[in-house]
C-alpha positions as a Markdown table, in Angstrom:
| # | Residue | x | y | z |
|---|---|---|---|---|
| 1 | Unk | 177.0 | 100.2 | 110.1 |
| 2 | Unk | 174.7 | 97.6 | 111.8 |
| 3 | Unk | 174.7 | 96.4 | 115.5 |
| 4 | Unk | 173.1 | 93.3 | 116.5 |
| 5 | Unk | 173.1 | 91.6 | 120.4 |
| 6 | Unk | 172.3 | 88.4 | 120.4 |
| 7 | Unk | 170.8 | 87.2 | 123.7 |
| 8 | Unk | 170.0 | 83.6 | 125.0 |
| 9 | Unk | 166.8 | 83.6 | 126.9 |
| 10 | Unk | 167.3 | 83.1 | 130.8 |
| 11 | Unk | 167.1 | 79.8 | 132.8 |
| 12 | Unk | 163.5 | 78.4 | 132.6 |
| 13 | Unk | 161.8 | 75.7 | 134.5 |
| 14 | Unk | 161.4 | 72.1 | 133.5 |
| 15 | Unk | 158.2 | 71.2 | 134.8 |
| 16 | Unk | 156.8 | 68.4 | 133.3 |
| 17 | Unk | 153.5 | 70.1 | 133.7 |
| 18 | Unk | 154.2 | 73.2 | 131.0 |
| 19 | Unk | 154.6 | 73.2 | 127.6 |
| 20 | Unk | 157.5 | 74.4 | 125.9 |
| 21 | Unk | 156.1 | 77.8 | 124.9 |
| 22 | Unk | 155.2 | 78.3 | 127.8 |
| 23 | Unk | 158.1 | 77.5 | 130.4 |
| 24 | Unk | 158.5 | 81.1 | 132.6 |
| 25 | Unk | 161.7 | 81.7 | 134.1 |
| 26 | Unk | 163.1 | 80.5 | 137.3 |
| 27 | Unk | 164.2 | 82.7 | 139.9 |
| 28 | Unk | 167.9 | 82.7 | 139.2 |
| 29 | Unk | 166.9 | 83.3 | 135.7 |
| 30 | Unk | 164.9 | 86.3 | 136.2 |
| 31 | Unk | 168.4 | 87.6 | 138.7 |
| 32 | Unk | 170.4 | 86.8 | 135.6 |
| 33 | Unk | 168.8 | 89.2 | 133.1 |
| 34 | Unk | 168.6 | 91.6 | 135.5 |
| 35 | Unk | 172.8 | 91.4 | 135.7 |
| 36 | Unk | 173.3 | 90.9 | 132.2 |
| 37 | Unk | 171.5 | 94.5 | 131.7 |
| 38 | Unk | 173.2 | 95.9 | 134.2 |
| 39 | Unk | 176.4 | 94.4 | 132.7 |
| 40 | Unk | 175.3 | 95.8 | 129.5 |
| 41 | Unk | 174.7 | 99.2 | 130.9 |
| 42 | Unk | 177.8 | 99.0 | 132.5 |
| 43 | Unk | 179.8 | 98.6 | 129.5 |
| 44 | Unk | 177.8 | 101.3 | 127.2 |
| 45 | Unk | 175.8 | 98.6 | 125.0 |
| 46 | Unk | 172.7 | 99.9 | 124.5 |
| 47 | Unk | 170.8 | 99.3 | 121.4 |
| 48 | Unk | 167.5 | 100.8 | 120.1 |
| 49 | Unk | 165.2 | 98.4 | 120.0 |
| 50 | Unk | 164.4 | 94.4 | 120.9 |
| 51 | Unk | 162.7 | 92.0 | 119.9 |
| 52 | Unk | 161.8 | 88.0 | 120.4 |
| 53 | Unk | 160.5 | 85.2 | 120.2 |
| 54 | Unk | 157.1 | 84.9 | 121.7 |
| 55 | Unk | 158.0 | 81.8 | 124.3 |
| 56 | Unk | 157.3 | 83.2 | 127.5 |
| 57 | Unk | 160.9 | 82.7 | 128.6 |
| 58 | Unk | 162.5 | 85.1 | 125.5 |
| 59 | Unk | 160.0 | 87.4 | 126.1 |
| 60 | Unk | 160.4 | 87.6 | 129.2 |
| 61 | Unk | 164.0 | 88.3 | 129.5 |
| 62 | Unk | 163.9 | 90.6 | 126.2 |
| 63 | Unk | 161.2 | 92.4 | 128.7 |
| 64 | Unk | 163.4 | 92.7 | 131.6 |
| 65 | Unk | 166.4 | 93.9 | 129.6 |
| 66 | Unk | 164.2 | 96.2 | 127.6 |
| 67 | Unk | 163.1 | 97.9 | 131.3 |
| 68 | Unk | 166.6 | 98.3 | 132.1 |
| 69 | Unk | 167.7 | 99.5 | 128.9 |
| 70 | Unk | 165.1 | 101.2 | 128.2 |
| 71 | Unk | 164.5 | 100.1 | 124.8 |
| 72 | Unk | 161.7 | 100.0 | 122.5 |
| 73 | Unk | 160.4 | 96.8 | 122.0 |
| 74 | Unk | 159.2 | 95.7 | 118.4 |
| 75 | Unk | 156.9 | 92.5 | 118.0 |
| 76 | Unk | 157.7 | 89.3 | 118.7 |
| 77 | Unk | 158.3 | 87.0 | 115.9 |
| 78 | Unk | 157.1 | 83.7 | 115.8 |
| 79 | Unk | 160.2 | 82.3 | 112.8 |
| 80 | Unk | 162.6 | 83.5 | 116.4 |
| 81 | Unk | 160.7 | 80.7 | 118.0 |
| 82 | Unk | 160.4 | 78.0 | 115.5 |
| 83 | Unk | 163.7 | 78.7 | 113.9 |
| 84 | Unk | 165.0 | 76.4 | 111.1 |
| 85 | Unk | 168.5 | 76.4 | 109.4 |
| 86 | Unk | 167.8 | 80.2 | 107.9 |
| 87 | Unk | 165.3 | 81.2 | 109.7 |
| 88 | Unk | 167.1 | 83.8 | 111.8 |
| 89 | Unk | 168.5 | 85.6 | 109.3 |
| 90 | Unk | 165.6 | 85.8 | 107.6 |
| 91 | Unk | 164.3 | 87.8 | 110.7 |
| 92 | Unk | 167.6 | 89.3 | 110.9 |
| 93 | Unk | 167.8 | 90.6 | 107.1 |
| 94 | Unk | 163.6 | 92.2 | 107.8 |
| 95 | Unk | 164.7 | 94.1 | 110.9 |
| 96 | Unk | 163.8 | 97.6 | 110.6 |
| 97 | Unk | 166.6 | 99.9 | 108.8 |
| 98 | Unk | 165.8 | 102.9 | 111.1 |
| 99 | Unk | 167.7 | 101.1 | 113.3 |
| 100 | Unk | 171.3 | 100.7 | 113.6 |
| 101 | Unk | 171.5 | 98.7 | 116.5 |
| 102 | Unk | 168.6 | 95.7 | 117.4 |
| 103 | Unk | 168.8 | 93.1 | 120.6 |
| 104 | Unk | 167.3 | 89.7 | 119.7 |
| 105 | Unk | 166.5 | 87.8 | 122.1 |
| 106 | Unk | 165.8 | 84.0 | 121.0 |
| 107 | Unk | 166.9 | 80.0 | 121.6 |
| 108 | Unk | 169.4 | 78.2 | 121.4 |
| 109 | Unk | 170.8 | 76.2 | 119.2 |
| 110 | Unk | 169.5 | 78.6 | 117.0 |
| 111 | Unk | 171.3 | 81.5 | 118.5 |
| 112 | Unk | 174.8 | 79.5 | 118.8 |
| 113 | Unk | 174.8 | 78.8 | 115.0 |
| 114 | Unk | 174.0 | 82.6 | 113.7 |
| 115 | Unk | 176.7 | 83.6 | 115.9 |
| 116 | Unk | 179.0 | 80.9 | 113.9 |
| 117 | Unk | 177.2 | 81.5 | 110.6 |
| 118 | Unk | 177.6 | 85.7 | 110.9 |
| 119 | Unk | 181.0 | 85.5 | 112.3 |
| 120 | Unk | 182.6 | 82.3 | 112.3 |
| 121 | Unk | 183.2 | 82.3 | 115.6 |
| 122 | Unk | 181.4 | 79.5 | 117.9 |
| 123 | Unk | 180.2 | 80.3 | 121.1 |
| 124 | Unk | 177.9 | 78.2 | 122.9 |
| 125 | Unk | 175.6 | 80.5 | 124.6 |
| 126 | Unk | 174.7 | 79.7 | 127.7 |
| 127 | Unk | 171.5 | 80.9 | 129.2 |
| 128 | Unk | 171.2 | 84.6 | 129.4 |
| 129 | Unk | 174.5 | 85.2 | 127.3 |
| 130 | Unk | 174.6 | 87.8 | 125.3 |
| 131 | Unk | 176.8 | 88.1 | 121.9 |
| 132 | Unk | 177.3 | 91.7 | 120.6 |
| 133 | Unk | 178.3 | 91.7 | 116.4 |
| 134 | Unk | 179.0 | 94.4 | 114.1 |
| 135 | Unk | 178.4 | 94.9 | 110.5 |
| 136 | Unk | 180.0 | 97.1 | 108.1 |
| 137 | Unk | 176.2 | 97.0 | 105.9 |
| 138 | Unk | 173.9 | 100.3 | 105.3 |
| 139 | Unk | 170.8 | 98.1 | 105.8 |
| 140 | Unk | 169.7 | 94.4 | 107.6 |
| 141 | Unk | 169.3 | 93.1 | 104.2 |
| 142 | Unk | 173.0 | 93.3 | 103.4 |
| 143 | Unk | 173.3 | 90.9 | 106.7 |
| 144 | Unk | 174.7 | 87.3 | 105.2 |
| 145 | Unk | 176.9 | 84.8 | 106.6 |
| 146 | Unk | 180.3 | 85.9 | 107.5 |
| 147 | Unk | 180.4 | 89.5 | 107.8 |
| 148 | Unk | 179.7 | 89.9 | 111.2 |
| 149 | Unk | 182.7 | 90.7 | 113.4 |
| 150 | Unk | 182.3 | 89.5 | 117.1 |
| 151 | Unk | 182.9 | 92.6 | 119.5 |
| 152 | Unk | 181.7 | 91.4 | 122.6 |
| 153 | Unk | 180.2 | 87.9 | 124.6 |
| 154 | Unk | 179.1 | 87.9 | 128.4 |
| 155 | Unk | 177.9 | 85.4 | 130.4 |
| 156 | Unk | 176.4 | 85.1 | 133.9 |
């Protein structure tokens, strides 16, 4: 069986003067993943290892959930970033098989549609929310649309 949590990166600025990879959090961004891990911790979701896209703002909230979780963190992918149609899945069917359960922390729309696309269930994630699916596969290639059962979504 395969875990995966979806997480929405945190509220970033809008600064007209950074570019989009770029953008760091705001304040109430950085509180919000601090809460969401503690909301995590709180009720016993703790996977094994994160990863992200490379945009400051994933990365940084995949950092601050990592410290509180105390989760190993595996590279950042670019494809998380620049996500087309299949790209997530792509990086979802190449995660590591030593691990049962993975965070990924990426953008949205991109995360809102593999949460429809795994489970067939919509949720607009919001910033910092975090979507918890479970799959009855022995390995992240197995991973396709649709057989993902939705066990958990929080929100700040």
């Amino acid at each position: 069986m395969k875990q995966l949590l979806l997480i929405r990166h945190a509220k970033a600025t809008h600064h007209n003067d950074s570019n989009d990879f770029e953008r760091p959090l705001t304040p109430s961004g950085l509180q919000d993943a601090a809460v969401m891990a503690q909301r995590l911790l709180e009720h016993n979701i703790i996977p094994q290892a994160i990863i992200s896209s490379p945009a400051l703002r994933a990365e940084t909230t995949a950092n601050i959930i990592a410290e509180h979780l105390s989760l190993h963190k595996l590279p950042t992918d670019m494809l998380i970033y620049e996500a087309k149609k299949d790209d997530l899945l792509k990086v979802i069917s190449g995660l590591p098989d030593k691990y049962d359960f993975i965070a990924l922390a990426g953008h949205n729309p991109d995360i809102s549609d593999v949460i429809d696309r795994l489970t067939g269930e919509y949720k607009n994630m919001s910033t910092c929310a975090v979507a918890l699916i479970e799959f009855h596969a022995d390995n992240w290639q197995q991973i396709s649309s649709g057989l993902g059962t939705l066990l958990f979504y929080d929100e700040p």
